[in-house]
N, C-alpha and C positions, 0 to 999 in steps of 0.2 A: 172577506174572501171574494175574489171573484168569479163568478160563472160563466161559463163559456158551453155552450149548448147543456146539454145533460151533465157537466160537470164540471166541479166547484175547484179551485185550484187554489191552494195554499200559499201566502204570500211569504217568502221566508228571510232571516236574516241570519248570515253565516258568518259568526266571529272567530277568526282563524282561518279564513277561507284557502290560504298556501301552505298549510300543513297537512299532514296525513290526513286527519280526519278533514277537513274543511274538500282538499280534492278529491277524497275518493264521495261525499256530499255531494257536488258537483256533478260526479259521475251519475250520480242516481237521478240529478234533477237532468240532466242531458238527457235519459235515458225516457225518463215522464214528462217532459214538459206540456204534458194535459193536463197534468194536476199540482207541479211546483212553477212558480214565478219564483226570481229571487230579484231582492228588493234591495237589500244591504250585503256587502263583502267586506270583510276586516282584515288589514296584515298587521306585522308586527312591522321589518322592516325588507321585507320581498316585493319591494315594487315593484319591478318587471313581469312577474306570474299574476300580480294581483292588476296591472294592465289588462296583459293577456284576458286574465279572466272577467273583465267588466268589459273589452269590447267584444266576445262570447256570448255573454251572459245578458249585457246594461241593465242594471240593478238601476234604482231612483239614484243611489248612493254608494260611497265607497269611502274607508277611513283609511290611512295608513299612519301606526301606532307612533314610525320616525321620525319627525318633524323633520329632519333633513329630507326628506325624499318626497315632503310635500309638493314643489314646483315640478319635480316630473311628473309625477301622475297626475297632477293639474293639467300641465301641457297637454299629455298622450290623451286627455280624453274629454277634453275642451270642446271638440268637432262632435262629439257625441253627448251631448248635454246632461254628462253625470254629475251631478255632486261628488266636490272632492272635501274632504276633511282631514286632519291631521292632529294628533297626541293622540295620549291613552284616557284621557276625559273626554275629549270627541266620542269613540264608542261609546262609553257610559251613555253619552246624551243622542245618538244616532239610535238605538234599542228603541225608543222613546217615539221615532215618528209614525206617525197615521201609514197607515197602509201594510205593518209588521204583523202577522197571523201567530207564525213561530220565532223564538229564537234557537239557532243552534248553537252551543257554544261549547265551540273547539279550541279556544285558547289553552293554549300549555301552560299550566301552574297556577300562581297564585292571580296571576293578574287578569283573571279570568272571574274572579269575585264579583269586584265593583260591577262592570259590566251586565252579570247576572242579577244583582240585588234591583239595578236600574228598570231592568226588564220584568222582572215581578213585578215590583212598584207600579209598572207601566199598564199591566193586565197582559201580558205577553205568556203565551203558553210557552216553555223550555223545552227542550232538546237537548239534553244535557250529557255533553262530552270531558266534560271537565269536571274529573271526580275529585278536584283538589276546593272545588268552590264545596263541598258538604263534607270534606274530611274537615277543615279552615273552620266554618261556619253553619257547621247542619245543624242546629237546633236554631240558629236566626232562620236560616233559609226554609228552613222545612215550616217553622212559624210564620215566614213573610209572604209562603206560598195559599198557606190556609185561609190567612185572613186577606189576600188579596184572589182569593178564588183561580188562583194558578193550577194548572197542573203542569208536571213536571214527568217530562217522557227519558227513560233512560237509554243515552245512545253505548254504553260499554256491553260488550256484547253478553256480562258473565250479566251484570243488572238487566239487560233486556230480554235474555233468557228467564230470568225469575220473574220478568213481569208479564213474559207471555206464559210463561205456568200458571200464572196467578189468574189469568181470564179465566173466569165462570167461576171462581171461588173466592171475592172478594169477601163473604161473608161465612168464611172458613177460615179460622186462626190459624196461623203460620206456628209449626212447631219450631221448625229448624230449616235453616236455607243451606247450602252446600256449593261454595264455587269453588270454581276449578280452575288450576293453574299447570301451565303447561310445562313448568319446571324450568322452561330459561336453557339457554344454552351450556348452560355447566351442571344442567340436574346429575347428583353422582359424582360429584367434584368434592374431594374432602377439601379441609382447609390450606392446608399446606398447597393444594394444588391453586386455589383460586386466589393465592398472597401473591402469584406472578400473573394475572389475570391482565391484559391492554385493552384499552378502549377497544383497540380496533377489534376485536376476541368478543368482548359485550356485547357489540352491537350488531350482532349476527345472531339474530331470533331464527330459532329452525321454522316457525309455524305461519307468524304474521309479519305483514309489512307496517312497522308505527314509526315514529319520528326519534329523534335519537333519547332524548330523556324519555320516554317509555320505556323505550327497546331497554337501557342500561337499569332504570326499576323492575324492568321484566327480568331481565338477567339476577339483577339482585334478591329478588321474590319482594321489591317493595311493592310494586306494583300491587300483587295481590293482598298486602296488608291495606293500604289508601282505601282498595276497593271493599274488604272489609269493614271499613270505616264510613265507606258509602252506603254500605248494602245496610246497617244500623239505620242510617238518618232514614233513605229511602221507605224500608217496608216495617218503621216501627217498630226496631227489634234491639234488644236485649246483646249485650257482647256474647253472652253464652249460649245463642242462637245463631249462631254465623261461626259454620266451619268452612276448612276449606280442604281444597286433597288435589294433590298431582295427577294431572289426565297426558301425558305427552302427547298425546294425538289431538290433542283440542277437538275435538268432536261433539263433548258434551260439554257444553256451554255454563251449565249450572243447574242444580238442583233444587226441588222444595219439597219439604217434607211435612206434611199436618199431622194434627193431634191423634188421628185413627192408625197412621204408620204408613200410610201408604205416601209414595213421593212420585213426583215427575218430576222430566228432565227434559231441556230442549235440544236437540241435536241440529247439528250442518255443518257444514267443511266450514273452514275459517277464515271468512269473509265480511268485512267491517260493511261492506257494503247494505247487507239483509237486517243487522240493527238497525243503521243509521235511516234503511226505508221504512221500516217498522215504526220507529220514533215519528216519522216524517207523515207517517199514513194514519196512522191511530185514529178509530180504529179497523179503520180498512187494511186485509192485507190483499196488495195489488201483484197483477201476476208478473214475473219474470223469464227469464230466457237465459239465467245463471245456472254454474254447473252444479249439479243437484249430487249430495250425497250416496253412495251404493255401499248396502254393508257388505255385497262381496268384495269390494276391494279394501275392507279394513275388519279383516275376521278378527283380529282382537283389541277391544279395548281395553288398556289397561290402569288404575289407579295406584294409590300408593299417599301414605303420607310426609307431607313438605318435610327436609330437613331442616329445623329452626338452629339446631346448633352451628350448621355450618352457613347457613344464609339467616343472619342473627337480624338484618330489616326488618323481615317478617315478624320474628317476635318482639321487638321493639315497639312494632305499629301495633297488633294486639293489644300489651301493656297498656299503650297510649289511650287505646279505644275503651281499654276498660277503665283507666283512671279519668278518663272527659275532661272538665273545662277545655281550659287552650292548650292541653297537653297534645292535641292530635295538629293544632298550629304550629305550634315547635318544632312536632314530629317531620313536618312538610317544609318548612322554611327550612330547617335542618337539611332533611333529604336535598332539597333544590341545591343548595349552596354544594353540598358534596357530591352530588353528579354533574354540578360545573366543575368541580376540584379534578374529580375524576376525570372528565373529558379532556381538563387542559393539562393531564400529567402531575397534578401539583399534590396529590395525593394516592395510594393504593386502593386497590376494589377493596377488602376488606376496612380498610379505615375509613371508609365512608360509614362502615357501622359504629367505631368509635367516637367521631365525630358526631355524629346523631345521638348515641346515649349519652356522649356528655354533655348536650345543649337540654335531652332531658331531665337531667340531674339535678342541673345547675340552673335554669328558668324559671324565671316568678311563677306560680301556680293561681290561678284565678279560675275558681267553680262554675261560675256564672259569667261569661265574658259577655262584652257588648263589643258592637264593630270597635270601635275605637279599642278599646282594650286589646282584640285580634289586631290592630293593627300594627298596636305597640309592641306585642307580641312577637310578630312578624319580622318586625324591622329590628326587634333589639339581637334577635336568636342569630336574622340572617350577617350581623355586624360581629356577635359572638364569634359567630361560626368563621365568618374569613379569617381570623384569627390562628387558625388550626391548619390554613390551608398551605402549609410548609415542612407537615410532619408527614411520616411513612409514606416519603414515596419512595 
């Protein structure tokens, strides 16, 4: 870390730097740059914003995941002596250089793994935005964080509400966690009504601004199954300790409940921003000038629980969470392939749940996977699955 008078400034490395999470990151290191340096910035294939943002920012480094768009962003930033890199093995090996404090990793989905595994290995504290790398592999991950002395900071806002519950009580057993979901844009939608559902319909979140494959697992309530599957690997818990309940108003972040009965909750308007500083700051929390919750403007909150019959993702990933091995791999390669189906027209919002329990069905079951197994896992379900991407739409 570096020191710069009375304080020490975190050197960070943001993978996904042009998506949701990556620029609203951005936002919060712009806003401290007393205490965040960034070091490394990853795209997938947005080079023009991941320019932008490296003559902003000049990071030591910058990967761009498209190998086609390697010579531009070479070119633009030639005069400012960054490092340019290019594939999705580049990241892998860029996690890796001297001078990385944090990693944040905002990658969207699966390819968000390797990257992660690199960065443990490496002694790299996480940031961890990419709740598909411990739905995929949380007993590796959670293993390769232990025995490499990692800690791992949760940037989703329901996970980093239960880990600011958790301060002062680390040595108080967790009865039961409680996250909360804001029900998606069609909360109250019977089935009939969400069999004529359009992309463009899904991806209008009443609450938060995320990237479109959220937004459409938000709509679908998969969203909050994956994170169910996170919140297990993360705080050591049991499937029959991870519920969850519809909040519409997103206010309360998430719940924890100990063995005496008593729970807390973490409250705030719903702002990706206050996780992602939280993760960033640990365990300092540093002060802001963001707008700050009033409960007179939201006399009531209210709960309720999920419908799983008519948003059947959710009870899917459940199933999956309680059956383990690479049942919750399936569950995800699955999902990915059918909210590309769904985005391109080539299938209905509903048949993205058929297509999901049939790749569960139908997938070799291994108990105990190792990467390699997840991998194969991965690649056989996501080949399965385009298979299917012709029916109900």
């Amino acid at each position: 870390m570096e020191v710069t008078g009375h304080m020490t400034k975190k050197h960070i490395a943001i993978l996904g730097s042009t998506g949701s999470i990556g620029t609203q990151a951005l936002q919060v290191v712009r806003e401290r740059r007393d205490h965040f340096e960034v070091e490394l910035l990853t795209a997938g294939g947005n080079a023009d914003l991941l320019i932008a943002q490296a003559r902003e920012f000049t990071p030591n480094a910058v990967v761009i995941a498209d190998g086609a768009r390697y010579e531009q962003v070479r070119d633009a930033l030639q005069p400012l002596d960054i490092k340019v890199f290019a594939g999705e093995e580049s990241i892998a090996q860029a996690v890796t250089m001297d001078g990385i404090d944090v990693v944040l990793t905002a990658m969207v989905g699966y390819a968000g793994l390797r990257p992660t595994i690199a960065a443990i290995k490496a002694g790299r504290s996480i940031a961890l935005a990419n709740k598909e790398t411990l739905v995929v592999a949380g007993e590796l991950i959670t293993r390769m964080a232990r025995e490499n002395g990692v800690n791992i900071y949760p940037v989703d806002s329901e996970h980093s509400a239960i880990f600011q519950c958790m301060a002062g009580e680390w040595e108080n057993p967790i009865e039961k966690v409680v996250l909360t979901a804001s029900g998606g844009p069609f909360r109250g939608w019977t089935r009939d009504r969400l069999a004529a559902v359009t992309p463009a319909q899904a991806l209008k979140h009443p609450n938060w601004d995320m990237g479109a494959k959220i937004t459409i697992d938000s709509a679908s309530l998969m969203n909050k199954g994956l994170e169910a599957i996170e919140a297990k690997w993360l705080f050591h818990l049991r499937p029959e300790q991870v519920g969850i309940i519809v909040h519409p108003q997103s206010i309360v972040h998430s719940l924890v409940q100990f063995r005496d009965g008593s729970m807390k909750a973490q409250l705030g308007l719903p702002d990706m921003k206050l996780p992602i500083l939280y993760a960033l700051s640990y365990p300092k929390r540093l002060p802001t000038d963001w707008p700050r919750f009033d409960f007179a403007k939201y006399p009531s909150l209210t709960f309720e629980e999920p419908d799983m019959a008519s948003f059947r993702n959710l009870a899917l990933a459940l199933q999956a969470m309680d059956r383990g091995g690479n049942a919750p791999c399936v569950l995800n390669a699955a999902n990915e392939v059918a909210v590309r189906l769904f985005l391109e027209g080539r299938i209905g919002f509903l048949a993205m749940s058929d297509l999901i329990e049939e790749r569960l069905a139908k997938a070799t079951f291994v108990q105990h996977p190792t990467l390699e197994d997840l991998e194969a896992t991965d690649a056989e379900t996501r080949r399965e699955a385009l298979k299917g991407g012709t029916v109900n739409v």
